[in-house]
PQR file of N, CA, C, O and H, with PARSE charges and radii, in Angstrom:
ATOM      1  N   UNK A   1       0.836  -1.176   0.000 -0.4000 1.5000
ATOM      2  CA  UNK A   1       0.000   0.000   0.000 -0.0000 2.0000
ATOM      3  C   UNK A   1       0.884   1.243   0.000  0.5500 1.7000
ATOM      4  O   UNK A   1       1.761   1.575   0.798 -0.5500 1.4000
ATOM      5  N   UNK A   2       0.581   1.645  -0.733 -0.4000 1.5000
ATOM      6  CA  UNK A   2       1.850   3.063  -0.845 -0.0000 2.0000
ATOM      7  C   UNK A   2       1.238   4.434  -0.199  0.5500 1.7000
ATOM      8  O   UNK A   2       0.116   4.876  -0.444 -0.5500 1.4000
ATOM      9  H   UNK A   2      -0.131   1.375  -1.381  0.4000 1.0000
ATOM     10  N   UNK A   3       2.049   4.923   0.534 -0.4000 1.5000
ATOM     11  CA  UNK A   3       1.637   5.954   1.863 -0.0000 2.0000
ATOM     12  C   UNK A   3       2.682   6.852   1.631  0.5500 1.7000
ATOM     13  O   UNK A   3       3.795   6.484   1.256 -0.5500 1.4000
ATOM     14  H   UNK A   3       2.961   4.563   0.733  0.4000 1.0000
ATOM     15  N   UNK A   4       2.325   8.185   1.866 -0.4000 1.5000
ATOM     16  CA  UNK A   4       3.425   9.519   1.743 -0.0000 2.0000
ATOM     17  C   UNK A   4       4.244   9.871   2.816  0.5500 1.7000
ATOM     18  O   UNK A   4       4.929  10.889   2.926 -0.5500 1.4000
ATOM     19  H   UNK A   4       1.421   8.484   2.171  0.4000 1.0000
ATOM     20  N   UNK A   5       4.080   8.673   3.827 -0.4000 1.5000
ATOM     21  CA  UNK A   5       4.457   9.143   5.444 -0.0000 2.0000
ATOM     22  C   UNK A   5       5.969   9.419   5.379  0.5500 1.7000
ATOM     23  O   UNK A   5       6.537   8.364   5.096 -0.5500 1.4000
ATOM     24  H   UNK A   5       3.524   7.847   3.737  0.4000 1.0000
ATOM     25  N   UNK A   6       6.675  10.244   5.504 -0.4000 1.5000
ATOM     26  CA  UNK A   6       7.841  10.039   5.719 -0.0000 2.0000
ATOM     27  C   UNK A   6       8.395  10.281   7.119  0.5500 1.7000
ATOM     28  O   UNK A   6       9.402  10.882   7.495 -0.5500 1.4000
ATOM     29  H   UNK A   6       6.214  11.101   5.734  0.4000 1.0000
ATOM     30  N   UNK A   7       7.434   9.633   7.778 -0.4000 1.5000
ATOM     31  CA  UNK A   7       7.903   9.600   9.800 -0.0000 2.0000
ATOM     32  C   UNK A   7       8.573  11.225  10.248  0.5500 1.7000
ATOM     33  O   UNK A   7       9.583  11.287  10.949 -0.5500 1.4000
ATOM     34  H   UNK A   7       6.616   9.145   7.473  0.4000 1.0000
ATOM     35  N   UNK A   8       7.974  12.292   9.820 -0.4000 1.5000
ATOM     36  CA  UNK A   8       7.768  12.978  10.536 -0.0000 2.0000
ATOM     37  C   UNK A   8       6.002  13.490  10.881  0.5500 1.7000
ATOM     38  O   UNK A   8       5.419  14.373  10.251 -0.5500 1.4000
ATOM     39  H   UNK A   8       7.154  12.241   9.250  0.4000 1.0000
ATOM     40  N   UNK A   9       5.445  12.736  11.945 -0.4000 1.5000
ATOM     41  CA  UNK A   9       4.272  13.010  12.384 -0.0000 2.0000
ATOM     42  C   UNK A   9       4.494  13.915  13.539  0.5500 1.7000
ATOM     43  O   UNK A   9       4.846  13.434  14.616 -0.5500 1.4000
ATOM     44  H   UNK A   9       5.918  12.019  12.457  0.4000 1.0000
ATOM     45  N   UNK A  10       4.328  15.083  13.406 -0.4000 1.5000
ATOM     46  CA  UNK A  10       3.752  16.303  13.858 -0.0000 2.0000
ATOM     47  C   UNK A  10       2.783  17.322  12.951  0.5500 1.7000
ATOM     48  O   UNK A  10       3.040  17.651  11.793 -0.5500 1.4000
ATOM     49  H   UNK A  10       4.041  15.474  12.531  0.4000 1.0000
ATOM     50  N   UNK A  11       1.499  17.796  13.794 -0.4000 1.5000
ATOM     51  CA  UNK A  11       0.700  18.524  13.311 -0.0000 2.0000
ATOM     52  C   UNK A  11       1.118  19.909  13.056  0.5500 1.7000
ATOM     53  O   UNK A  11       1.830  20.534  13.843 -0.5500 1.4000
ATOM     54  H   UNK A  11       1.290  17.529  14.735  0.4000 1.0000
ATOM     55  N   UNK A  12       0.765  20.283  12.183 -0.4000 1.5000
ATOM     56  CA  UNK A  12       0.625  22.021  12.188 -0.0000 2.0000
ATOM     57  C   UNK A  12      -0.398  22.697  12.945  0.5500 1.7000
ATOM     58  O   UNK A  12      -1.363  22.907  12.210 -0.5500 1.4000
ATOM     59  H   UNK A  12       0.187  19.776  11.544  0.4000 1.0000
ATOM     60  N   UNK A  13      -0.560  23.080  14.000 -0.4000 1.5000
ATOM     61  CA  UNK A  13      -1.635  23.525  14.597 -0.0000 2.0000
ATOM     62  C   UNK A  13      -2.780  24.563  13.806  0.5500 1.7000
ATOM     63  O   UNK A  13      -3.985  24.496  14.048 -0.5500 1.4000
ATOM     64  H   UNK A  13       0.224  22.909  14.597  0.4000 1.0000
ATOM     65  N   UNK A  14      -2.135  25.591  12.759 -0.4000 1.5000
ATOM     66  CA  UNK A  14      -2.656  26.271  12.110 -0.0000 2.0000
ATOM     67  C   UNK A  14      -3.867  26.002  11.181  0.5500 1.7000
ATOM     68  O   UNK A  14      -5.043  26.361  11.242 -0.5500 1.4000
ATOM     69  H   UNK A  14      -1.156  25.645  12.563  0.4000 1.0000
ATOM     70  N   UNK A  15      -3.047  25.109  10.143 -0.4000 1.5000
ATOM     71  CA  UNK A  15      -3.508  24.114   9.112 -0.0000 2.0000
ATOM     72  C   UNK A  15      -4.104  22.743   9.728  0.5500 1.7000
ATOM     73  O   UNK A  15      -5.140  22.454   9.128 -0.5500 1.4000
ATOM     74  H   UNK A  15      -2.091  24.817  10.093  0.4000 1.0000
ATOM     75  N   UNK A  16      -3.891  22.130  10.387 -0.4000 1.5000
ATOM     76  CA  UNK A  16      -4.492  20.785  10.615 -0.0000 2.0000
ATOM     77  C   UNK A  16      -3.706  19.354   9.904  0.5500 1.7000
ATOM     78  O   UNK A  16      -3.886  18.166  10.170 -0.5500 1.4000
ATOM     79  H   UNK A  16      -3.050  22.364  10.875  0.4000 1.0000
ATOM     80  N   UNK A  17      -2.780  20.001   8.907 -0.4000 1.5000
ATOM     81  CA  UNK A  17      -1.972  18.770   8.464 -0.0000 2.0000
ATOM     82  C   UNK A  17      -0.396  18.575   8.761  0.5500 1.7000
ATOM     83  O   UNK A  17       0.270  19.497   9.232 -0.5500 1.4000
ATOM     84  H   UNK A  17      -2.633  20.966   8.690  0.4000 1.0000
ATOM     85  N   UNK A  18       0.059  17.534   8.507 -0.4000 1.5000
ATOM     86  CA  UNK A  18       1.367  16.711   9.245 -0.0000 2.0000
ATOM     87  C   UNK A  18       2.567  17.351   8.115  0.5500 1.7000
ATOM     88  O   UNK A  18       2.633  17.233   6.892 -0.5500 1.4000
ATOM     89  H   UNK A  18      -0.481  16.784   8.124  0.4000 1.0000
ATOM     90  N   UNK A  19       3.347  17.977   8.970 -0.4000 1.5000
ATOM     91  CA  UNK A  19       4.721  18.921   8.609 -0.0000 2.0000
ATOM     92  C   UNK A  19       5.346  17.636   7.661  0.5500 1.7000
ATOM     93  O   UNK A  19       5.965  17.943   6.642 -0.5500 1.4000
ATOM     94  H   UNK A  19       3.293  18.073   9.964  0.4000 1.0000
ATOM     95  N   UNK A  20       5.175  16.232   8.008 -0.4000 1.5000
ATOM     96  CA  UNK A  20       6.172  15.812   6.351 -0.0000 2.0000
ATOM     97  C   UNK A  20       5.190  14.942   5.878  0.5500 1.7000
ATOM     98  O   UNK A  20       5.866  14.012   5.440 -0.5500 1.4000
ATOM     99  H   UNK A  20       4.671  15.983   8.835  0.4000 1.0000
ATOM    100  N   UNK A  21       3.873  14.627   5.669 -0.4000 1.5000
ATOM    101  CA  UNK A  21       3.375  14.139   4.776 -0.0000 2.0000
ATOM    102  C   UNK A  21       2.220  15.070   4.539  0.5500 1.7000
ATOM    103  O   UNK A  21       2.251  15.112   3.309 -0.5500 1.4000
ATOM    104  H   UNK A  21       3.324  15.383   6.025  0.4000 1.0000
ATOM    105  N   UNK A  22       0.839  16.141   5.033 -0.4000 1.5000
ATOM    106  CA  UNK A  22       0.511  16.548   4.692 -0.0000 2.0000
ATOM    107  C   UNK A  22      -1.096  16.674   4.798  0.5500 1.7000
ATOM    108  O   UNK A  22      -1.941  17.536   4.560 -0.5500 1.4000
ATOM    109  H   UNK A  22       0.814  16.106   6.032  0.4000 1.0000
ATOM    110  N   UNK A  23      -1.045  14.773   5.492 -0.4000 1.5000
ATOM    111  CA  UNK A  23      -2.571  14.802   5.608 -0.0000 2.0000
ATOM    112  C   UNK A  23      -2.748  15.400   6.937  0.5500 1.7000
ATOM    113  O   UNK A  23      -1.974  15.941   7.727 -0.5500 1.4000
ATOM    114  H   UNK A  23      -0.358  14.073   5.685  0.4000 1.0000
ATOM    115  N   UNK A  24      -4.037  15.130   6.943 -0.4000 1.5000
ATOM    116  CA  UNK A  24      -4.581  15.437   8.268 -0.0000 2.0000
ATOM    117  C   UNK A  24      -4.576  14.250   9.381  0.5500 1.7000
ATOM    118  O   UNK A  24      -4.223  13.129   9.016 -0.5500 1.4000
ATOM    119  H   UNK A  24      -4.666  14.691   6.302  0.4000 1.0000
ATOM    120  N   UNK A  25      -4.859  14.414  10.371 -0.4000 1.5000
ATOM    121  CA  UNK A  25      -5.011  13.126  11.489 -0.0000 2.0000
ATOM    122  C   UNK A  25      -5.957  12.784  11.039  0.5500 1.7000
ATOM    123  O   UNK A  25      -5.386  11.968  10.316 -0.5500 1.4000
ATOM    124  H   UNK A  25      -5.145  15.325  10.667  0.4000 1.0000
ATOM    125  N   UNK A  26      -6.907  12.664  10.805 -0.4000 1.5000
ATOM    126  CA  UNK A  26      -8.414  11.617   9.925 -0.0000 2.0000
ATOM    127  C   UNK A  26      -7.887  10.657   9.078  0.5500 1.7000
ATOM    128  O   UNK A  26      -7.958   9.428   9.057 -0.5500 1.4000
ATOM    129  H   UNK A  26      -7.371  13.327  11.392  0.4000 1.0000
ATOM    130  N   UNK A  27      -6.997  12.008   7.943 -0.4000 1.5000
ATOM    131  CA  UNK A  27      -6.362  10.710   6.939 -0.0000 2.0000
ATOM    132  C   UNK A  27      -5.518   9.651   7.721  0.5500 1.7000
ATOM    133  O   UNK A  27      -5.365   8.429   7.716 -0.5500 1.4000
ATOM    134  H   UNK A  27      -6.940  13.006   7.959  0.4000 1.0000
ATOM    135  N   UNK A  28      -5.150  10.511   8.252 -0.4000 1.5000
ATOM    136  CA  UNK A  28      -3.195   9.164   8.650 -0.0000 2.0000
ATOM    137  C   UNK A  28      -4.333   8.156   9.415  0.5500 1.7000
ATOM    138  O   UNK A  28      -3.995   6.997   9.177 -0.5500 1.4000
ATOM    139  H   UNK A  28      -5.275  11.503   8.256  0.4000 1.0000
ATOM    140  N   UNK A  29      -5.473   8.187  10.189 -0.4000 1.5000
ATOM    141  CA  UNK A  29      -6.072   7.410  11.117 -0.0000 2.0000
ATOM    142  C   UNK A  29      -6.710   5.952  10.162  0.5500 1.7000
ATOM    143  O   UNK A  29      -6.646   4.737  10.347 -0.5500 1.4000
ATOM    144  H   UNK A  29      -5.748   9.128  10.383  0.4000 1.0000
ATOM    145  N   UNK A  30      -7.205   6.663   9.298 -0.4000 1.5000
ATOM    146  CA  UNK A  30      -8.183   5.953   8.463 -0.0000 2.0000
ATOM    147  C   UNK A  30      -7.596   5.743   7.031  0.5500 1.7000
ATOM    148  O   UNK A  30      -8.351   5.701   6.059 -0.5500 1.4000
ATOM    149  H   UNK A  30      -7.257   7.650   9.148  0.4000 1.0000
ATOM    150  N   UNK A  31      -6.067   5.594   6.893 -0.4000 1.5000
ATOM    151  CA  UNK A  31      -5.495   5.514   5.829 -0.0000 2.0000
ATOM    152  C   UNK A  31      -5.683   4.178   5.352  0.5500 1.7000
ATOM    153  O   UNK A  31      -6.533   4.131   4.463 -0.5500 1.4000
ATOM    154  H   UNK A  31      -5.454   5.628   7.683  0.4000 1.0000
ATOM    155  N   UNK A  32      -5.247   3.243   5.606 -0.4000 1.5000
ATOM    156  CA  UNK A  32      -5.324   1.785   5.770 -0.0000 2.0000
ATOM    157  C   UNK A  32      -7.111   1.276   5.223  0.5500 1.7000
ATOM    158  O   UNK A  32      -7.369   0.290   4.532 -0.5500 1.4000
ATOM    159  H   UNK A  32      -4.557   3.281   6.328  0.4000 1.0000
ATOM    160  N   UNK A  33      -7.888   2.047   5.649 -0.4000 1.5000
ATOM    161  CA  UNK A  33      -9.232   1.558   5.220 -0.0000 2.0000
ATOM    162  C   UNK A  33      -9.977   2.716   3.673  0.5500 1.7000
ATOM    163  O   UNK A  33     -11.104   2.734   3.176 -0.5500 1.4000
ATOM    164  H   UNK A  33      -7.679   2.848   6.210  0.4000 1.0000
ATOM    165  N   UNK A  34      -8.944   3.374   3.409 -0.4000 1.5000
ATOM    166  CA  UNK A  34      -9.522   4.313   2.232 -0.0000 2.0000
ATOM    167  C   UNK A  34      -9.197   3.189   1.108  0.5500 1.7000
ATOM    168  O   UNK A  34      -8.553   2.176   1.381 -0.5500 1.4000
ATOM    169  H   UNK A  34      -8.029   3.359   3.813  0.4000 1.0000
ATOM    170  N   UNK A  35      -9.648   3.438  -0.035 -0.4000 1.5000
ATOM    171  CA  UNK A  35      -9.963   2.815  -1.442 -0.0000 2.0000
ATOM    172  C   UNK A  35      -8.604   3.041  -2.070  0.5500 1.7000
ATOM    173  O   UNK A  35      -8.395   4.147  -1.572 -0.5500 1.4000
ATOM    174  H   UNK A  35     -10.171   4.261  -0.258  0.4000 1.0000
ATOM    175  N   UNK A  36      -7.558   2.804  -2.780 -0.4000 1.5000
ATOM    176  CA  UNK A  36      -6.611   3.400  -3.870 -0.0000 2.0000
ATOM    177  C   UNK A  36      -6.953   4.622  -4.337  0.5500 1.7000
ATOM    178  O   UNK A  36      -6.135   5.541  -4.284 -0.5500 1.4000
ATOM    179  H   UNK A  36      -7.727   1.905  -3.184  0.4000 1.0000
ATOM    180  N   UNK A  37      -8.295   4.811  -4.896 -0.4000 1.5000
ATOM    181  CA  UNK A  37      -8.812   5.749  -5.630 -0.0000 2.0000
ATOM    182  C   UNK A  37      -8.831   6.617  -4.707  0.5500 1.7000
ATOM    183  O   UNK A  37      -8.288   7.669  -5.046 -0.5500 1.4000
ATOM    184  H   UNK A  37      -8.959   4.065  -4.940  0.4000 1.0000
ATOM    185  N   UNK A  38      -9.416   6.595  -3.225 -0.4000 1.5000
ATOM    186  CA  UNK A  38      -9.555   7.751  -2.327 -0.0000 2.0000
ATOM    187  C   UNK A  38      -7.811   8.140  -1.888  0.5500 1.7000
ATOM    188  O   UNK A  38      -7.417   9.270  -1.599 -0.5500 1.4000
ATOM    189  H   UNK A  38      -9.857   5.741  -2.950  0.4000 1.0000
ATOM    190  N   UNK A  39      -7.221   7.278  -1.919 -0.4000 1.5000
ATOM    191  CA  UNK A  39      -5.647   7.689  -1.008 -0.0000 2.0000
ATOM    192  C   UNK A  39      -4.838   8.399  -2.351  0.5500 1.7000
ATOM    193  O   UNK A  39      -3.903   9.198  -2.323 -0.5500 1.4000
ATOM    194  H   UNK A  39      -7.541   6.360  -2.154  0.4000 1.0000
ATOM    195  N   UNK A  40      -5.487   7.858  -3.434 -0.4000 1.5000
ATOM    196  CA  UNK A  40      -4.057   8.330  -4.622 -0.0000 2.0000
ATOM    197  C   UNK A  40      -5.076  10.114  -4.778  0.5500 1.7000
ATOM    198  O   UNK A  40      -4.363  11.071  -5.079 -0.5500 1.4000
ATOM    199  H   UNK A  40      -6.246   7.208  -3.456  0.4000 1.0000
ATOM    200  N   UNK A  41      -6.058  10.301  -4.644 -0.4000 1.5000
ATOM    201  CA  UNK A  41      -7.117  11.610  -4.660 -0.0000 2.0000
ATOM    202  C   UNK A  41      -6.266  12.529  -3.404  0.5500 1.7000
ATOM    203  O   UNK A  41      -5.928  13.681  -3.676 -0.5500 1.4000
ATOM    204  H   UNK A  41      -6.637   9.523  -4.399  0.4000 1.0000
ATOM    205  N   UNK A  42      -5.981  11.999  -2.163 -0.4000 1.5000
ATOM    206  CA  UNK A  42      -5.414  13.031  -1.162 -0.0000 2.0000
ATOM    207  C   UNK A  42      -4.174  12.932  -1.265  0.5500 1.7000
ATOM    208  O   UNK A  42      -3.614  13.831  -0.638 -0.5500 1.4000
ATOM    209  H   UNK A  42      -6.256  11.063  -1.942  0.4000 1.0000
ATOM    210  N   UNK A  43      -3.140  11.899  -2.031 -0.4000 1.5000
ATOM    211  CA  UNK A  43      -2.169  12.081  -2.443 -0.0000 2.0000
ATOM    212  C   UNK A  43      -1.706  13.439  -3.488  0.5500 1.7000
ATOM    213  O   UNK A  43      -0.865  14.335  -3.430 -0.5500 1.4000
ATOM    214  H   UNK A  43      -3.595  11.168  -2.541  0.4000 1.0000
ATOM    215  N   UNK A  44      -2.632  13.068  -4.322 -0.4000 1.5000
ATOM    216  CA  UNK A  44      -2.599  14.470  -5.272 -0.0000 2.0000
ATOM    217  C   UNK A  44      -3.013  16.127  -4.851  0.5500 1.7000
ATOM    218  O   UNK A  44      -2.870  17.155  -5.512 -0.5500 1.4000
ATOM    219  H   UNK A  44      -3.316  12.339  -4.369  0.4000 1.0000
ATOM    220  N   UNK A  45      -3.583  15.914  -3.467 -0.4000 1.5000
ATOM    221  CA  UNK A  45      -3.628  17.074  -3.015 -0.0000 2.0000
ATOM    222  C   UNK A  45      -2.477  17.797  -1.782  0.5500 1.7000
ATOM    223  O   UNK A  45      -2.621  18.855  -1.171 -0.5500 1.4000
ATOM    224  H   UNK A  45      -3.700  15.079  -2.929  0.4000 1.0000
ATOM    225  N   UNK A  46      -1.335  16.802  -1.701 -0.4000 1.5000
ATOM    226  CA  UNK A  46      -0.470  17.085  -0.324 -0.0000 2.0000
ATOM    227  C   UNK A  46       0.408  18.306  -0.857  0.5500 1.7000
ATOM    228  O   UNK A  46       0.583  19.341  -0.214 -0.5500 1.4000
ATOM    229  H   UNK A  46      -1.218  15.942  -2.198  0.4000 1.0000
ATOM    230  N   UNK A  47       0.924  18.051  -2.089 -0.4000 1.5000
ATOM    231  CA  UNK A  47       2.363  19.282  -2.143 -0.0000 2.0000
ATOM    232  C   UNK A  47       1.419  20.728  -2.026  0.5500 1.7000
ATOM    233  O   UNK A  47       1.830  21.608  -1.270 -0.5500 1.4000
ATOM    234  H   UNK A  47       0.782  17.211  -2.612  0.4000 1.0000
ATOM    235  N   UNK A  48       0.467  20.886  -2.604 -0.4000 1.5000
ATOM    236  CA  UNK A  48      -0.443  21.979  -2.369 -0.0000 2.0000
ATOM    237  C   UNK A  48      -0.959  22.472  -0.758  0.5500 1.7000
ATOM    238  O   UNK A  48      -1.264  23.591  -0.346 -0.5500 1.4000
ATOM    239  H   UNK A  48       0.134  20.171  -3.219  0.4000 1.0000
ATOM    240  N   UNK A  49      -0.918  21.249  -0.115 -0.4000 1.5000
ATOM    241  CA  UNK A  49      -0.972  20.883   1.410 -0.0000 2.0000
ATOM    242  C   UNK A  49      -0.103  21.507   1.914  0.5500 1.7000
ATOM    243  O   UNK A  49      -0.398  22.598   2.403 -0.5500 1.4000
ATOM    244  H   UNK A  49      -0.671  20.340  -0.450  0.4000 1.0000
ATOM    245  N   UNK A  50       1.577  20.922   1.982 -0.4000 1.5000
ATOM    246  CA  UNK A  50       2.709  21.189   2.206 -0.0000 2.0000
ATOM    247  C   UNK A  50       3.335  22.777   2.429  0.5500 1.7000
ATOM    248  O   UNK A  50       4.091  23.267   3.268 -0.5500 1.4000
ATOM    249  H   UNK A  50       1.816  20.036   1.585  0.4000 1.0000
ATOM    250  N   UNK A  51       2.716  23.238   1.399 -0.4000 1.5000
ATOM    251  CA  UNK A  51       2.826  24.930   0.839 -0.0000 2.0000
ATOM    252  C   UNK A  51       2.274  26.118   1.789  0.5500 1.7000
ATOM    253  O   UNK A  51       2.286  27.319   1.517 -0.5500 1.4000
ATOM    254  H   UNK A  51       2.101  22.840   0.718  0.4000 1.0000
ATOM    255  N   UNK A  52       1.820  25.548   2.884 -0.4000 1.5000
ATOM    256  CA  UNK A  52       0.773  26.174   3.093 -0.0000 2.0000
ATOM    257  C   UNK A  52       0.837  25.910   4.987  0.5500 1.7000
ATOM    258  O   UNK A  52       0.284  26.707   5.745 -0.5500 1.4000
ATOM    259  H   UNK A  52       1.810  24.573   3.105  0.4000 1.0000
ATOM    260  N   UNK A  53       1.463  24.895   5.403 -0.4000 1.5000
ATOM    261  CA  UNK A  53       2.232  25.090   6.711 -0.0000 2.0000
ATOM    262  C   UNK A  53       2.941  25.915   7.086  0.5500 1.7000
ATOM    263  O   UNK A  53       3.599  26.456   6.198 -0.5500 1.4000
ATOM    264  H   UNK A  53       1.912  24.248   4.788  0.4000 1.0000
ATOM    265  N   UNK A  54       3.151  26.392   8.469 -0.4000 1.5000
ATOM    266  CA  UNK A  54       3.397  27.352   8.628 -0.0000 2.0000
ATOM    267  C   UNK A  54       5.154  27.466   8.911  0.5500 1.7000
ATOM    268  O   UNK A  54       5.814  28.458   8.601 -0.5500 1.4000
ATOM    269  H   UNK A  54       2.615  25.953   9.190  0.4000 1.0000
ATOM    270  N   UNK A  55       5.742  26.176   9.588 -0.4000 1.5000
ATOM    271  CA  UNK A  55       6.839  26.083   9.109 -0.0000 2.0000
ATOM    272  C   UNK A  55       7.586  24.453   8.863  0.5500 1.7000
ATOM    273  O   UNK A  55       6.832  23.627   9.378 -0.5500 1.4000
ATOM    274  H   UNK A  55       5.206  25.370   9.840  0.4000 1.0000
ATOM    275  N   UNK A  56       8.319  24.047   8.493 -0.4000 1.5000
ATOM    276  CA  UNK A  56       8.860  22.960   7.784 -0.0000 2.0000
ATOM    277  C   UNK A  56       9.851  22.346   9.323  0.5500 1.7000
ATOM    278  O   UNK A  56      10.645  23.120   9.857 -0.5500 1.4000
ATOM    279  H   UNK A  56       8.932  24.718   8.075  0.4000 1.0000
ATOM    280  N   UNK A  57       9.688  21.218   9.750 -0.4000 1.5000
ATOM    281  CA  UNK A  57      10.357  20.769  10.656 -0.0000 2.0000
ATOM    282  C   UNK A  57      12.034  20.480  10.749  0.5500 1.7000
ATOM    283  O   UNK A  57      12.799  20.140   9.846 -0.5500 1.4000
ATOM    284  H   UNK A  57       9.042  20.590   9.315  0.4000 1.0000
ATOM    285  N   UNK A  58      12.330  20.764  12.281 -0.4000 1.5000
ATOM    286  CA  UNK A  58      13.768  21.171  11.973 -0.0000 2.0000
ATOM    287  C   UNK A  58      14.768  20.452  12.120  0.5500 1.7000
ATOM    288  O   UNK A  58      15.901  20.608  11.666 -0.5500 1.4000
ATOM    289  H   UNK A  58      11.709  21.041  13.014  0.4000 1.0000
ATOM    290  N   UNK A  59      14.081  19.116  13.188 -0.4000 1.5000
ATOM    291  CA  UNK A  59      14.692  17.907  13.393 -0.0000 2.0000
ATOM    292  C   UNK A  59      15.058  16.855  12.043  0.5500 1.7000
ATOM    293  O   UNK A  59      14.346  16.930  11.041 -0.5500 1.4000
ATOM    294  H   UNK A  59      13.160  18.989  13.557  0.4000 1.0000
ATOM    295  N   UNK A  60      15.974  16.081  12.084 -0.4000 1.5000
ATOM    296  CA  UNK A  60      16.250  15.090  11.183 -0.0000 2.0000
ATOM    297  C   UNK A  60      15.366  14.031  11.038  0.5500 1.7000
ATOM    298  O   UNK A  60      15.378  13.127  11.873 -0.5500 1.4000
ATOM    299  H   UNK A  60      16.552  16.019  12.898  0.4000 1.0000
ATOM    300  N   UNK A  61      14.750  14.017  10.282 -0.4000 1.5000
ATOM    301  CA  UNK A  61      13.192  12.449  10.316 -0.0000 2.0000
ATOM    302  C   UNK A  61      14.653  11.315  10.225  0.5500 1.7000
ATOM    303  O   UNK A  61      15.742  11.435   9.664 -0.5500 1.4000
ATOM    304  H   UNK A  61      14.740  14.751   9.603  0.4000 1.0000
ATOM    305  N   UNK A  62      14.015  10.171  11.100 -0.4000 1.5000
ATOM    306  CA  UNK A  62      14.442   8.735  10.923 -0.0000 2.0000
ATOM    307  C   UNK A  62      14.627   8.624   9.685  0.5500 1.7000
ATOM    308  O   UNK A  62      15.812   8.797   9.398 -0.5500 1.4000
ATOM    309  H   UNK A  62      13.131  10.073  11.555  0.4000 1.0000
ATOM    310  N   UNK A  63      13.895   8.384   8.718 -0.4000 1.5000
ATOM    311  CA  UNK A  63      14.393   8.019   7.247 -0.0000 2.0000
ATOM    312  C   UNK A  63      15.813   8.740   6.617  0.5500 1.7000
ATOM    313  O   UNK A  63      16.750   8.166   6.061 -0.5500 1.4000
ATOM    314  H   UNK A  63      12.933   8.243   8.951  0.4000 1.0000
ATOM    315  N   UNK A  64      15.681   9.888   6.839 -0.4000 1.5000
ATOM    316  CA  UNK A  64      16.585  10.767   6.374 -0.0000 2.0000
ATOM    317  C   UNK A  64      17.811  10.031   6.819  0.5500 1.7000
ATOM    318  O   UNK A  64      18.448   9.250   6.112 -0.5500 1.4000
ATOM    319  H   UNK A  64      14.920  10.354   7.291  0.4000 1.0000
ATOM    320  N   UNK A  65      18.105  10.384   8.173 -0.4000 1.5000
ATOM    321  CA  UNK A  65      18.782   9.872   9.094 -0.0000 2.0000
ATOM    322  C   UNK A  65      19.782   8.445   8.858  0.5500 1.7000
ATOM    323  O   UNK A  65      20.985   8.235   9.016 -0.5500 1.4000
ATOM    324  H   UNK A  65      17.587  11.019   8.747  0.4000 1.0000
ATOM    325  N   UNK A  66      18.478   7.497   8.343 -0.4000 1.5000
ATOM    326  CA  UNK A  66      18.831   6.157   8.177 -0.0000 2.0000
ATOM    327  C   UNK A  66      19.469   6.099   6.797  0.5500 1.7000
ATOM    328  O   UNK A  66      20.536   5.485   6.763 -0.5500 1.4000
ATOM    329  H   UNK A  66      17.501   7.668   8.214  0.4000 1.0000
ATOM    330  N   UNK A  67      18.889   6.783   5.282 -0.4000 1.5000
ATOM    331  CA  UNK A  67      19.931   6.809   4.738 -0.0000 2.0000
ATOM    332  C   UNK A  67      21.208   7.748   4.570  0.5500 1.7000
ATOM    333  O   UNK A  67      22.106   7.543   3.753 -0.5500 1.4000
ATOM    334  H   UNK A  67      18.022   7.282   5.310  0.4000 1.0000
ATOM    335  N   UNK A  68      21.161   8.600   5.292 -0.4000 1.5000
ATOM    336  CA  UNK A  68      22.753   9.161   5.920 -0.0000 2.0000
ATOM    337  C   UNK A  68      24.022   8.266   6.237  0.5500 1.7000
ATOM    338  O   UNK A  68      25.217   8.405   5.976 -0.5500 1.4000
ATOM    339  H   UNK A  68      20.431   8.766   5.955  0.4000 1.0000
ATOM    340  N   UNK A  69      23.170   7.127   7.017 -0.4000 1.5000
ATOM    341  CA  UNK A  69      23.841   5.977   7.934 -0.0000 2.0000
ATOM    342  C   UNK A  69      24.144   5.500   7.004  0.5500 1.7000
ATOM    343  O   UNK A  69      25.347   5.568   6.753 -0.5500 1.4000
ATOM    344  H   UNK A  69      22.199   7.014   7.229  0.4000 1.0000
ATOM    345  N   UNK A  70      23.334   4.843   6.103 -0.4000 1.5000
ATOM    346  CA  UNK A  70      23.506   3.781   5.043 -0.0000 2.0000
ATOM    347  C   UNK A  70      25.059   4.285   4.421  0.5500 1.7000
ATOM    348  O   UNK A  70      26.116   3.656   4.450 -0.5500 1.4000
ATOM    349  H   UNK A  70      22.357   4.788   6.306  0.4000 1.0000
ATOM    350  N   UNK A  71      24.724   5.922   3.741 -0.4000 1.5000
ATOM    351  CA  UNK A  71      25.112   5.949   3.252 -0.0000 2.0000
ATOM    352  C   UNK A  71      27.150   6.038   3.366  0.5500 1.7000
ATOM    353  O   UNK A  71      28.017   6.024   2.492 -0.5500 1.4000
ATOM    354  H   UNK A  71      23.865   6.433   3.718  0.4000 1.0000
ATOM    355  N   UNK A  72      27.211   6.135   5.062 -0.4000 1.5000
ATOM    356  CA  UNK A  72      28.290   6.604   6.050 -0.0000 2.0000
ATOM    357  C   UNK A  72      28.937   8.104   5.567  0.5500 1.7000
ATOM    358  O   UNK A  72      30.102   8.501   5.586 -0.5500 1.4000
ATOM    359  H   UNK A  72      26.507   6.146   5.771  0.4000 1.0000
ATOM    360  N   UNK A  73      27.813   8.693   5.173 -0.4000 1.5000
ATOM    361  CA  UNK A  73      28.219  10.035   5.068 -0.0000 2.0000
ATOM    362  C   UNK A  73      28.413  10.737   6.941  0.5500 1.7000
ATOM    363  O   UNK A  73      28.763  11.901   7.131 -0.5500 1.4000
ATOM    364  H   UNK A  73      26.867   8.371   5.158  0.4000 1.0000
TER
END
C-alpha cells in the first residue's frame, strides 16, 4: 500500500496537516481503510498541502537519518 508518510508526524496547529506528509489526522487514522482511488485523490492534493504550513520541521526524520547511515556520510 503506498503511503506519503515520511515519519515525521507532527501537526501544524494552524492548518491541521502533518509537517512531512501533509494529511490530516483523519487521513493518517483511516489511511489503511480508504480505497486506492480515495488515497491516490489526497495524495494528489499534499504538495499543495505542504505549501501552506506554517513552518517545515527542523529535526532530522528517521528516514533521512537512516539513509545518511547507510550511506556513512
Amino acid at each position: 500500500m503506498e503511503s506519503p508518510c515520511i515519519l515525521v508526524c507532527s501537526i501544524d496547529e494552524r492548518t491541521g496537516y502533518c509537517f512531512g506528509c501533509g494529511r490530516t489526522r483523519e487521513e493518517i487514522g483511516a489511511w489503511t481503510l480508504y480505497t486506492d482511488a480515495q488515497r491516490h485523490s489526497i495524495m494528489a492534493a499534499l504538495p499543495a498541502r505542504l505549501d501552506t504550513v506554517e513552518r517545515k520541521p527542523r529535526r532530522e526524520t528517521r528516514r533521512s537519518r537512516m539513509a545518511r547511515e547507510r550511506s556513512g556520510a
